[in-house]
C-alpha positions, 0 to 999 in steps of 0.5 A: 317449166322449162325453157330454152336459151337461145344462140344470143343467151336470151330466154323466153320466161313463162307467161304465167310466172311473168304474170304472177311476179308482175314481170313486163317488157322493159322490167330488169332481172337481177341474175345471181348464182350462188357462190355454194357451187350449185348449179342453180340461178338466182333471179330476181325482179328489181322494182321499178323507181315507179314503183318504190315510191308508191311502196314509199308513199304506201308506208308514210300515208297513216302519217296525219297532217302536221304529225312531227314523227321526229319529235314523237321519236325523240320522246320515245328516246327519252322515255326508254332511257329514263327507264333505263336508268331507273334499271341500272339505278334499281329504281322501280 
């Protein structure tokens, strides 16, 4: 699709491509051009704080009440380094 760039360096973006990356009035565009010399555009959507902490949430919501992920982490340290050792020792 083409556009055109107006006299104030503003740009219509296509309503289908504003629908399919979820762009709306009032999201930001991060503009990047690649430093290869080309005479291409990087665009970008940046997410909105909205909607990095539903994508926060969505990651932690497996989490059980009353789970302790860092003590979980922690004995998974131990374990991987107890097998480490009988590695370097040549245990089995």
């Amino acid at each position: 699709m083409i556009t055109k760039v107006t006299s104030k360096n503003t740009v219509t973006i296509p309503a289908a491509i504003a629908r399919k990356l979820g762009i709306k009035p009032g999201s930001r565009l991060d503009w990047q051009v690649p430093e290869d010399g080309s005479d291409e555009i990087r665009v970008r959507v940046v997410p909105s704080r909205a909607e990095l902490a539903r994508e926060l949430m969505g990651r932690w919501k497996h989490l059980a009440p009353g789970r302790d992920v860092i003590a979980e982490l922690d004995e998974e340290r131990v374990r991987e380094d107890e097998e480490r050792m009988k590695d370097l020792l040549g245990e089995s």
